[in-house]
C-alpha positions in Angstrom: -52.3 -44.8 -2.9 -53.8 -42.9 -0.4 -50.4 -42.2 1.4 -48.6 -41.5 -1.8 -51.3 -38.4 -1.8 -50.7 -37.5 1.6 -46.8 -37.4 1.4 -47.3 -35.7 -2.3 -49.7 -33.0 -0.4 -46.8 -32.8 2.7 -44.0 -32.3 0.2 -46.5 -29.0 -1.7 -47.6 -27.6 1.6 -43.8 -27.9 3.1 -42.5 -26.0 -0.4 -45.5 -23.5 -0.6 -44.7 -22.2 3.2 -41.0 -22.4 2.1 -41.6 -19.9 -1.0 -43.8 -17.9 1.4 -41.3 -17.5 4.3 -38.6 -15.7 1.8 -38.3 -12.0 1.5 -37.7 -10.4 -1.4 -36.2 -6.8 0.2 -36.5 -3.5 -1.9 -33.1 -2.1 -4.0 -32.3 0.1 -1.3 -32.6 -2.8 1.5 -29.9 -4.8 -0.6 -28.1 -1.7 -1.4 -27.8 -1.6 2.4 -26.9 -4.9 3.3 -24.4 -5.2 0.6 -22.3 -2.4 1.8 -18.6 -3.4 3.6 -18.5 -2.7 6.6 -15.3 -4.8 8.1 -12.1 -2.8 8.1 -9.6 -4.2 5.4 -6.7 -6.9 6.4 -3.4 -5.2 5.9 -0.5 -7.1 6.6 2.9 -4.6 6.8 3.6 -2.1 9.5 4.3 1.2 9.6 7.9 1.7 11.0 7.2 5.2 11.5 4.3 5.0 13.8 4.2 3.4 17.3 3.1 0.0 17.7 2.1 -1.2 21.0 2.2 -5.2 21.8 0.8 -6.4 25.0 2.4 -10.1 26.3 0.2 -12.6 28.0 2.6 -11.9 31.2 0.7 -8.7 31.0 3.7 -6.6 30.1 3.1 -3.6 27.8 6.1 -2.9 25.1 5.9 0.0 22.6 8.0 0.5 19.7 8.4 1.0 15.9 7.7 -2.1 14.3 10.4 -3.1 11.2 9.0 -6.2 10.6 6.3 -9.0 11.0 7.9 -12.3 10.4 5.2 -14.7 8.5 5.3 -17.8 7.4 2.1 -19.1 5.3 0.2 -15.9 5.9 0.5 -16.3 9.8 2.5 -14.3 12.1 5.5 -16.0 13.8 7.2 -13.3 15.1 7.3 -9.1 15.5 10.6 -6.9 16.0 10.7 -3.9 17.1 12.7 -1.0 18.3 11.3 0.2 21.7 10.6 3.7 22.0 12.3 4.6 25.2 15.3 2.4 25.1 15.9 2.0 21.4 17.3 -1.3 21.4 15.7 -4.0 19.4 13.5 -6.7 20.4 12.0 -9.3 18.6 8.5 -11.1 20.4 7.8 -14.9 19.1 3.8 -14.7 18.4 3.1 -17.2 20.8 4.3 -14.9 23.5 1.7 -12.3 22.5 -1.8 -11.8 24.2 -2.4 -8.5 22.0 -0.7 -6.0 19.4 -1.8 -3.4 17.8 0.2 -1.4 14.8 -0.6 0.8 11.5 -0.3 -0.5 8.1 2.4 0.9 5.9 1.7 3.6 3.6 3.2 1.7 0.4 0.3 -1.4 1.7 -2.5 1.8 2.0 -1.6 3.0 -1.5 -1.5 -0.7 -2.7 -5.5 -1.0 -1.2 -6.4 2.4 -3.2 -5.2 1.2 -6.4 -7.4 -2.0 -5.7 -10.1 -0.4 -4.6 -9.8 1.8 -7.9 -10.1 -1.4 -10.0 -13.8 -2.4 -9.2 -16.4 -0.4 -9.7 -18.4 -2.5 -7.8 -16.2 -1.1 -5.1 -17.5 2.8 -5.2 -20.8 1.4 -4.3 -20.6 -1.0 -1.4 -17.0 -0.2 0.5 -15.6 2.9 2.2 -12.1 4.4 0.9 -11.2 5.4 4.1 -11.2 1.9 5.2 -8.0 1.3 2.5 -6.4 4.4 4.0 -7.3 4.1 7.0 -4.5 5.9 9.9 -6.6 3.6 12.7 -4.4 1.1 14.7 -4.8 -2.3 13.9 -5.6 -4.7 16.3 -4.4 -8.3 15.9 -5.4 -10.8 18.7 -3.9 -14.5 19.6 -6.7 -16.8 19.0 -6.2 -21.0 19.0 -7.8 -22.0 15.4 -7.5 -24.5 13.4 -6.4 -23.7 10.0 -9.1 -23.4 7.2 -10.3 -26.3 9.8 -8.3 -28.8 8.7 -4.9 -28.0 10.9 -4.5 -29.3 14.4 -5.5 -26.2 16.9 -2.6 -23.9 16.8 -2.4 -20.4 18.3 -2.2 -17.5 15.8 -2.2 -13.6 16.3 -4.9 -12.7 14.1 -6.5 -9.1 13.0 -9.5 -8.6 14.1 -11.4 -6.9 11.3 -14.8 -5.9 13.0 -13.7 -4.1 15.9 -16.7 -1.9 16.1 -19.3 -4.4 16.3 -17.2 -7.5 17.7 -18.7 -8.3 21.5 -20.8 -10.9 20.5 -19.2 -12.6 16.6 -15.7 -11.7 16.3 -14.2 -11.6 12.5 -10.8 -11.6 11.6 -8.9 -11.2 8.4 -7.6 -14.5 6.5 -4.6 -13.5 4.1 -5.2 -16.0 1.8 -8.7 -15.2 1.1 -9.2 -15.3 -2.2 -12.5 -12.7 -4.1 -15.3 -13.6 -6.3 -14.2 -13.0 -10.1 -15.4 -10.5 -12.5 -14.5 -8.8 -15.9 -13.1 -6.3 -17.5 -13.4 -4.7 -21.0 -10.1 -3.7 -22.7 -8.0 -2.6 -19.2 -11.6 -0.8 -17.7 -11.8 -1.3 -14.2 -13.6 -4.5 -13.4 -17.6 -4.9 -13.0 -18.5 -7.1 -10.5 -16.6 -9.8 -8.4 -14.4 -8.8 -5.3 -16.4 -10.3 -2.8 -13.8 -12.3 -0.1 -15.0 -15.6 0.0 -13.8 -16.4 3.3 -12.6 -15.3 7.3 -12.1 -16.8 10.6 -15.2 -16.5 12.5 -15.5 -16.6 16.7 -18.5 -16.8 18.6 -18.6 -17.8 22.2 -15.1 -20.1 22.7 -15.7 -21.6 19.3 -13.6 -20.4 16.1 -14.1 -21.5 12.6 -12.6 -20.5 9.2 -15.8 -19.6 7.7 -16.5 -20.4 3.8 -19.3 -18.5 1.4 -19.9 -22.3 0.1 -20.7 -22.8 3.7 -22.5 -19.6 5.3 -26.1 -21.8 4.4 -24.2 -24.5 6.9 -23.6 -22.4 9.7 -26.4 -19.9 9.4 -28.2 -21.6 12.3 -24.6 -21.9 14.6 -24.1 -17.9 13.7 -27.3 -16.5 13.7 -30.0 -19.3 14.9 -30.6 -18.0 18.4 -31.9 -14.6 17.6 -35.8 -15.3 16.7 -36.0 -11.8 15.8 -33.3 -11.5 13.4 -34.2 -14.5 11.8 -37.7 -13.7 11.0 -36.3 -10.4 9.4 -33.5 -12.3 7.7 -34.7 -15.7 7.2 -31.7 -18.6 5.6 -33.6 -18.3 2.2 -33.7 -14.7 2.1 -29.9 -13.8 2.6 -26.6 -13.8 0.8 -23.1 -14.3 1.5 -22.2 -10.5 -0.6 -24.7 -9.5 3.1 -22.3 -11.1 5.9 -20.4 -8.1 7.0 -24.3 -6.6 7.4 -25.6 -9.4 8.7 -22.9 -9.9 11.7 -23.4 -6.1 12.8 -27.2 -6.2 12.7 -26.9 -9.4 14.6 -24.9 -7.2 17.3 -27.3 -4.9 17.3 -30.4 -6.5 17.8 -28.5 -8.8 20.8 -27.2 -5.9 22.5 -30.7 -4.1 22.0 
């Protein structure tokens, strides 16, 4: 009987300093950590622009890129038409260290008319991230595929290029958004949250999951005692991980 209290009294104190160790942050906290701040994936180059891909001989080409060859949202190979010769040249991926291009304007005005569609949108992502003319940077990373794929080297874009030195993001094309509705062909209210990316820290690389951030909180985040007391497991939300990853920067490179 008496240990029957004792584990009862364990199991209350353990719950009671759970409840207390959660944070309930103000509306403009949340407002704050629920903004986007990872660039958007764009798939289709500009041909007009000049697209630089560096090989892992450590040659540099430059060109106008007509076309990214996928197959199953992953690049396989990248033609272009070099800007000083002008003959064409096609690169398999796996030849590729780095590449950088710019998205096509008919993909930039395909991201506005998205971006249009949620309201949620006007309040937690940046327009000029959709029209962004920035280059984007695609880098060949070994992953396995949604982590069930045999390791396999991809060229992938790299969507937090401002705050990747210590977790490194990248875009997964078939990343699919929360739901939300719409009332007779109004733009939608709530929803569009991406549910997943690819995810590098150190040499390891993961395709990340909101049904698993709680998982890997601790492999992510877990060394930083200071960012954990300020944003404990309990406390956070997946709608927060574009927030969370640059704050973790922050306070490592602090």
């Amino acid at each position: 009987m008496k240990l029957k209290v004792l584990l009862l009294m364990f199991c209350f104190t353990s719950t009671l300093s759970f409840a207390q160790d959660k944070i309930k942050y103000s509306k403009e906290d949340i407002k704050k950590m629920e903004t986007y701040l990872f660039n958007e994936g764009f798939s289709s180059p500009s041909p007009k622009k000049t697209s630089t891909i560096i090989l892992k001989d450590g040659s540099t080409h430059k060109g106008f890129c007509s076309d990214i060859d996928t197959k199953k949202g992953q690049i396989y190979a990248i033609s272009i038409k070099d800007s000083i010769t002008k003959k064409a040249v096609t690169f398999n991926a796996d030849e590729v260290s780095e590449m950088y291009v710019f998205p096509s304007n008919i993909e930039k005005i395909a991201k506005v008319a998205k971006y249009m569609g949620n309201i949620r949108n006007f309040g937690t992502k940046k327009l000029t991230k959709n029209t962004t003319n920035d280059r984007i940077h695609f880098i060949n990373q070994t992953v396995s595929l949604k982590n069930k794929k045999e390791d396999k080297e991809f060229l992938m874009q790299l969507i937090n290029p401002e705050f990747s030195d210590v977790i490194s993001v990248y875009y997964d094309p078939f990343a699919k958004e929360t739901g939300g509705f719409s009332v007779m062909g109004s733009p939608q209210l709530g929803g569009g949250v991406i549910k997943s990316y690819y995810v590098k820290k150190g040499d390891q690389i993961i395709w990340l999951h909101k049904d698993d951030f709680e998982d890997n909180y601790d492999f992510l985040f877990g060394d930083n005692a200071e960012f954990v007391k300020k944003y404990p497991k309990n406390s956070v939300k997946w709608d927060y991980f574009s927030f969370l990853i640059s704050e973790y920067t922050q306070l490592n490179n602090g």
